[in-house]
Each structure stands twice: as C-alpha cells, then as structure tokens.
N, C-alpha and C positions, 0 to 999 in steps of 0.2 A: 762385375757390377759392385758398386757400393754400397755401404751398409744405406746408406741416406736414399741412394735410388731404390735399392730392394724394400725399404720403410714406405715408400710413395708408391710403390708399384702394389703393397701389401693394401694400398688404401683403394686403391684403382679397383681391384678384385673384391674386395670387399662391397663398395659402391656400386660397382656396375657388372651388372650379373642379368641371365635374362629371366623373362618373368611372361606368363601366359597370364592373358588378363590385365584387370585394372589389379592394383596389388593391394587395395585394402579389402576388396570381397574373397582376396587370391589368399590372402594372409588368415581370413575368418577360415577358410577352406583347408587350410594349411593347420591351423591350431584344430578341424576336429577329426583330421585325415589323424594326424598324431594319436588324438585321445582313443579313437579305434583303436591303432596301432597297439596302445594298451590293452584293450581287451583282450585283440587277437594274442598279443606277447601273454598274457596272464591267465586267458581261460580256453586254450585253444583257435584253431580257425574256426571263424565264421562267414559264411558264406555273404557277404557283403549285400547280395544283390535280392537278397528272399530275408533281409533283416529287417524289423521295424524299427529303428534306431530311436530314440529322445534324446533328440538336441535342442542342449539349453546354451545358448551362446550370449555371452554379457561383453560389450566394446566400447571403447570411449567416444566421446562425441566426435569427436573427429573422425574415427572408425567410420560409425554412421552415418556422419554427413556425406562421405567419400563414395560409397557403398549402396547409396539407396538404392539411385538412381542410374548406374553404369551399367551395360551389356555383360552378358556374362557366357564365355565361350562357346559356343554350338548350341545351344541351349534354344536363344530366343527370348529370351528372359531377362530381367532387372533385376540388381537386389542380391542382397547379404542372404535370406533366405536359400533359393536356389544353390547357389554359394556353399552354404554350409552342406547343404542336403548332398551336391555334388561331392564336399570333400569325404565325408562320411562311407560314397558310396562307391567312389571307384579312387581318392586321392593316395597317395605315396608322400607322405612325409621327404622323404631321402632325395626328390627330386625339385626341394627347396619349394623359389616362387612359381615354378612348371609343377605344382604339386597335381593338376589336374590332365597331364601326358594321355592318359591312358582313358581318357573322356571317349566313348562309343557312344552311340544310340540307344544299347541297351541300359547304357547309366546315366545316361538322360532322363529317361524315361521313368525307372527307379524313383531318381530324386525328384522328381515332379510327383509322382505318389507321394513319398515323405512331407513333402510341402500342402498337398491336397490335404492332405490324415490330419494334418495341422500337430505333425510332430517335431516339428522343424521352430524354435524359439530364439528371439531374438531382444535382447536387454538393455538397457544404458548401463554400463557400469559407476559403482560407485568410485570415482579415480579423477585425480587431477592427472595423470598421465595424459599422453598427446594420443600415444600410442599402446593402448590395452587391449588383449582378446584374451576369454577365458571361455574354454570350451568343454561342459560336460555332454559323456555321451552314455547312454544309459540300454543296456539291451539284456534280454532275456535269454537263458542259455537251456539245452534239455532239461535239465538237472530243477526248472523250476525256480533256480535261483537268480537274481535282477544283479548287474554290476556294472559297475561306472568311472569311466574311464577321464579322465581330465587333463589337459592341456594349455598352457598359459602364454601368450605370445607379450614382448615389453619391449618397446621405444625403438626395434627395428624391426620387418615385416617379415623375417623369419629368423626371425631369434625368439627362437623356444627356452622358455628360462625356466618353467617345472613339469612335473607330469607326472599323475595321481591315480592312483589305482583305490577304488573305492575312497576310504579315508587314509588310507596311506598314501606319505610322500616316497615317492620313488627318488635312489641318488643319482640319477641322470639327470644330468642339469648341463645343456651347451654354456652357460655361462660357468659353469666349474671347471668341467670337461677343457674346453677352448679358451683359454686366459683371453685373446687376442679377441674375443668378442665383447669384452667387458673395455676395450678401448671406443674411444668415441671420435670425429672427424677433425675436435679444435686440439685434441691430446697430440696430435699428428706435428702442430704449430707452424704448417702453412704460410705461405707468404705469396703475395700475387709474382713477386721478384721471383722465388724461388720457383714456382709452377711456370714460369717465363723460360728459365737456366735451364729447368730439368726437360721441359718439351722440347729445347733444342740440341741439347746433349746426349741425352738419353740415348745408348747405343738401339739401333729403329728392331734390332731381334729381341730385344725385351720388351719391347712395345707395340710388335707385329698382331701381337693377338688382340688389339683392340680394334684392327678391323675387321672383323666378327660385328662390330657395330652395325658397319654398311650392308653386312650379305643379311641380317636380320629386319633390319629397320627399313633398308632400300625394297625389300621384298613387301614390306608393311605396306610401306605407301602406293607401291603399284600395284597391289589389293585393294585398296583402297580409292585408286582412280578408275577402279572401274564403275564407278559411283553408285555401286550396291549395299553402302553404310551409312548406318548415321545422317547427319545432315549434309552430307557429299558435298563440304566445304571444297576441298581441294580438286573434288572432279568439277564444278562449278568455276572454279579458277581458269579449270584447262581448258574449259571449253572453248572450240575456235567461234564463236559466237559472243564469249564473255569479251576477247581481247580490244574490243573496244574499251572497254572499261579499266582490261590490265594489263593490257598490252603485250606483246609477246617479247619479254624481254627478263632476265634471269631472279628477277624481283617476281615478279608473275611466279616462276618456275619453281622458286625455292619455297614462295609459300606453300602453292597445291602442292608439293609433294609431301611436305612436314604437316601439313593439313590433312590430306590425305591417308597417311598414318595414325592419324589420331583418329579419323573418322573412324576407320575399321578394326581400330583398336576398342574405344569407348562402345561401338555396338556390336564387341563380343563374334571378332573372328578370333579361328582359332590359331594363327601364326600368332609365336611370340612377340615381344618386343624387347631389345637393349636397353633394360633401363638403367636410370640412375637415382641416386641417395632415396632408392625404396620404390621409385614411380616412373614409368611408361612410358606416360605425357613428356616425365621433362628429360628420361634418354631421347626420346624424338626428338623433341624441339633443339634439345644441347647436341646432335650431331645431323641430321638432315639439310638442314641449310648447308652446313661443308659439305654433306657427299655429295647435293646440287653442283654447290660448284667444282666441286673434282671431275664432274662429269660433266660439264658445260666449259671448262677451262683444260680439262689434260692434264690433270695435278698427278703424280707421281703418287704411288703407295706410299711411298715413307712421308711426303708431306701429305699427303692426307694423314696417316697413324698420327704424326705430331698435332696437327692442327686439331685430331680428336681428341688427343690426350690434353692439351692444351683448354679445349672446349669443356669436358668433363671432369678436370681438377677444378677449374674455376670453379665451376657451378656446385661441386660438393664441395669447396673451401666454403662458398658462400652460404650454402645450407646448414654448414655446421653452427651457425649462429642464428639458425633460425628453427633448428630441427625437423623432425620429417614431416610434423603438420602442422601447416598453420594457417593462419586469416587470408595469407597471402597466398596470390595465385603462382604456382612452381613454376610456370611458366616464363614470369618475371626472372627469374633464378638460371632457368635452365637457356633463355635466348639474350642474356649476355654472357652464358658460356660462350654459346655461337658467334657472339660477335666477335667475344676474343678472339676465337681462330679462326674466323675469318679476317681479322687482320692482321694474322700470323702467317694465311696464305697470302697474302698481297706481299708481302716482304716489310710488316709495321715492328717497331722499335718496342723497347719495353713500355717506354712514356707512352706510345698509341695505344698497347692494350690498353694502359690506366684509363687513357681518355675514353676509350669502347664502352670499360664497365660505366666510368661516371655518366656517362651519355647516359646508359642505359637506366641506371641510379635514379637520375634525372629525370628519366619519361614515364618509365608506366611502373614505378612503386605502389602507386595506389590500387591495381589489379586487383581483387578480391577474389580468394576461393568460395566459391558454393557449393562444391559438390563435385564429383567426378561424375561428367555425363558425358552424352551427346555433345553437347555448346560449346565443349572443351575446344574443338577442333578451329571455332574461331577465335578465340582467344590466343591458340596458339600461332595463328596464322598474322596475326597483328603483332604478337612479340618478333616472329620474323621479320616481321615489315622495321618492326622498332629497330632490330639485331640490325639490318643490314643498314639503316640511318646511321646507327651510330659508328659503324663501324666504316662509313665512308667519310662521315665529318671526321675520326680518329685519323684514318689515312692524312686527310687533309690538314691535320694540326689542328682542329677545330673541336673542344672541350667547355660543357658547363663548365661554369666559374666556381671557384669556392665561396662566394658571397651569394651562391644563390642556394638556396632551402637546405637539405640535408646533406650536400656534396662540400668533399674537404680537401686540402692541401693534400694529407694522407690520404693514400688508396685504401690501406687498412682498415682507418678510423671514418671513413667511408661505407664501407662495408659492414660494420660492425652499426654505425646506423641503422640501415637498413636492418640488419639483424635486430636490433632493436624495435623497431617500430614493425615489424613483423610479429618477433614473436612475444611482448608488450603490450605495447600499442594499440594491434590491433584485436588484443582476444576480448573486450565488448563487442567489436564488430564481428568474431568469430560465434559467440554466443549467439549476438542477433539471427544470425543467418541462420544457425543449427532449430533455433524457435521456429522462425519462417518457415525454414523446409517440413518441418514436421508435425508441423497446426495447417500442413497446405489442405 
C-alpha cells in the first residue's frame, strides 16, 4: 500500500467507527464515563451501582439541540440527562462511541434513580465551539471526603482533550498522547477526483473491513422493520398495503430500509450503528441505499466495499467544510455520499459522480437540523429518494447547470459552497431553532 492510500485509509478509520446510540447524548456519556474513570484511577474502586454520583455536565448548543429529544439505548427514555446518569453508571471510556456496551437492567435502573434524586445537571456551556462537553462528577468516599473528577470532550465525539482530578490537571491528554487526532478532515486535501481514483484502485484487502458497515447497519434496519420504533417510517413503506402509494420497486426498497434504521436507532435500540464524521444518521443514510442495492442487484463484495468507500469519503470530504454540527441537516451530506456510489455501482464515469453530488447540491441544501429525534427517519428517507434522482439523471448525463444558484463549473468550489452556507450562512437559523426547541 501506499503512503497516499494508507493517509485515506487512516481517515476512513478515523470517520467511521461504530457507535451505540445517537452520538451526541453517546458523547455526554462518554465525557462522564471518563471523569469516574478518575475517581476510580485516583481514589480507589467504587462501587458504581450504590454511588450517588453529582453530575454537572455544561455542552454546547448544538450538543443540546442534538440530545434532547433522541431515544436512549434500553432505557425508554429521551435526553442528555439519562445519557449522562447511564455513562456515570455502568459507561467504559476505552470502548470509545459503544461507551454504553455493558448497559444491563440493573444500570438502567441505577440511572433513573440518579435522574429522579435530581443529581444528574445539565448546562449550556459558555463556548462558540460546535462541539463542547465538559463533565464534573463529584462523589463521596468512606474517608468523609467529597472529590471530583472532570472530563472534557472538543470538536469530535470522542475526542477527550483533558481530565481533572479535583483542581488538578492530569498529563493525559489524547490530543498530546495521539498527534494524529489533532488532524482534522480538510488537512487530509481531498479531492472528489482523487476519492474517485482511490475507490477504484485501492487493493479490495485494504478495504474489505468496510463491509462491517453492512453486517451492522443492514442488521439496524431490519430491527427496525419490524416497526416497533420510532415513527416506523420504513416499516410503513414496506407495507404490502402502502405499495399503492410506493410501489414495489427498489426506490420503495431502499428508502424503508435506510428509514428503517434510523427509526430504531433514534428510539434507542440497543444495536450499534456504522457511523460516519461523528453521526449514525448519516453512516445510515451514506451506505444503506448501496447495501439495498447489492442486495436487490447481486453486487459482488468488492463492489459493494468500493462503492461504500466511495460513499463515505464523499460524505466526510464534504463535512470537513462544514463540521460535525451544524444548521444543516447530515442527512444532506450523507445521501449524496449514497448517490455517488450508487453511480459507481452502475458503472458511472468520474464526470457522473460530479453530476450526482451537484444534483444533490441542487435539491435539498436547504434541509435544516432540529434536533436528533424520532422525524429523523423521514428526512432521511427523502434524501434517499433525492440520492437515487440524482444519481439516475447522473447516469443519464443529465446535471444542474452552473448558472443556476449555488452549483459551479468546479465540483470543489461546489462543495465548498455548500460548506459555506452551512456552516455561515446558516448559524442565525441554527440559533433560532436551539430558542424554539428550548422555550417549547
């Protein structure tokens, strides 16, 4: 392998990693599983399950917005709260965005007490960050004496950057530790050409481990049609009674099943998801519609691997300029992954991706995030719908123009648009929404 493939392949791993939960209340969880983690390293074990813990957890708006209102694994529950109470009570730092693995009944149970006690706090932080969590956790030891453990999560969803033992800073720091996490996804320098070259070169053994996407994701969605989640967008699709409406044909197919995963992901089943640049939603949405069609068509393992790799560089190229949150809904981001490799599995040229994303560029930029909820699931299901438009007008030669609104000659300078008016553009409209949800 080459140094250039092993630098893309280092980004891939980085990006896409799997994750239990929605990943910003998975992240809150994740930052006070850590600040235990302190206590226990600094004052002995404590018995996690007979602890009255005080957590004070401070995140940024976007934290919040994300977090309110999303399902939260086994539980039953909504909310950062729970979230936190669970990382505290059974979480493991070491097993990253899965920090909640070892989730039982009896630590369910636990954190719902912590929540009742009303020892469980939740803050706006003071931060222009996108991406802030700062977790004290405070507990009382034989000895009569109180101590406080602290953990600080910054700009990705498990990237721990300090952790504090009462007033002392501890020298553990992953951003000391790990140079390579102090890199960010536009440092990488990206090019739709190059994510074109590399998906179809790439020897398929260095790329085999991306279909882990499918055995994780594909398992989501048909959890999910069994339409015991959420708004059971995707079991409502499949319905042989719906097919008047959506007919039994692979457009039907692709949305319930990426629907579908979303549904019982948002209400808090406890299968993982393959996410990508940080989120669930947009691992879904950026490979589901392929593994539809690998399964509907007889695609080969290696072109499925490509057409996923192809699918999930795009979509983290394109997020690097917009970062992990913003105004804009991931969703956008993540099903013109999809459509690129879906017209990577047709046998489309590099000019067709281009035309996929502008297509895509072109239709539903305007998407807004609200929140990570339940609704997710149709949102996601219409970027499908969009993904597989544009990626059939692509097949056909058939591209917005560059004389129409934000699409350009450059696919780059394209993209970079959109990164603009995302993370720009829209943070009045980011603010408004975080007022609404939280004056509701």
């Amino acid at each position: 392998m080459n140094k250039r493939h092993s630098e893309i392949i280092e980004l891939i791993h980085k990006e896409v990693k799997p994750a239990l939960g929605c990943t910003e209340p998975i992240a809150v969880a994740l930052a006070v599983a850590k600040a235990v983690e302190v206590l226990e390293e600094k004052c002995g074990m404590t018995d996690r399950l007979e602890t009255d813990f005080r957590i004070d957890v401070e995140v940024s708006a976007n934290i919040l917005k994300n977090g309110m209102g999303v399902g939260i694994p086994g539980t039953g529950m909504v909310g950062l709260f729970i979230a936190a109470a669970l990382g505290a009570v059974c979480g493991k730092s070491s097993y990253g965005l899965e920090v909640l693995h070892d989730l039982d009944g009896h630590s369910v149970e636990r954190a719902k007490v912590l929540v009742k006690k009303k020892l469980v706090k939740i803050r706006l932080a003071d931060t222009e960050k996108k991406l802030y969590i700062k977790a004290d956790v405070e507990s009382e030891y034989p000895d009569g004496e109180r101590h406080k453990g602290c953990a600080v999560i910054e700009d990705d969803h498990d990237n721990i950057v300090e952790t504090w033992f009462d007033s002392r800073i501890l020298s553990e720091s992953h951003r000391e530790s790990e140079h390579e996490e102090q890199k960010c996804t536009l440092d990488y320098n990206l090019t739709v050409k190059e994510i074109y070259d590399f998906a179809r070169e790439v020897a398929f053994d260095d790329i085999e481990f991306i279909l882990e996407s499918r055995t994780m994701n594909d398992a989501l969605a048909r959890e999910g049609l069994t339409g015991k989640y959420g708004l059971r967008v995707g079991w409502a699709i499949s319905k042989d009674r719906n097919r008047e409406v959506f007919g039994n044909d692979f457009m039907s197919y692709a949305m319930s099943m990426t629907a579908a995963a979303s549904d019982a992901r948002m209400a808090g089943c406890t299968l993982p998801a393959m996410s990508n640049s940080g989120s669930g939603n947009q691992g879904i949405t950026a490979t589901m519609p392929i593994i539809a069609y690998s399964q509907a068509y007889k695609i080969t393992d290696e072109q499925l691997a490509r057409a996923l790799i192809m699918s999930h560089l795009i979509a983290i190229h394109i997020k690097g300029y917009l970062g992990k949150l913003s105004a804009l809904c991931g969703c956008v981001i993540a099903s013109t992954g999809a459509a690129s490799g879906l017209v990577y599995l047709r046998g489309g040229s590099y000019e067709q991706v281009c035309y996929s994303i502008k297509n895509m560029i072109g239709n539903i930029t305007g998407m807004v995030c609200d929140g990570a909820k339940e609704g997710c699931a149709m949102k996601v299901a219409s970027g499908v719908s969009s993904a597989l438009q544009s990626a059939v007008l692509a097949i056909e030669g058939i591209c917005i123009s560059a004389e129409d609104g934000i699409i350009e000659e450059d696919i780059e300078k394209t993209i970079m648009n959109l990164g603009r008016i995302g993370s720009v553009g829209m943070q009045n409209t980011d603010n408004m929404i975080l007022d609404i949800m939280v004056c509701k």
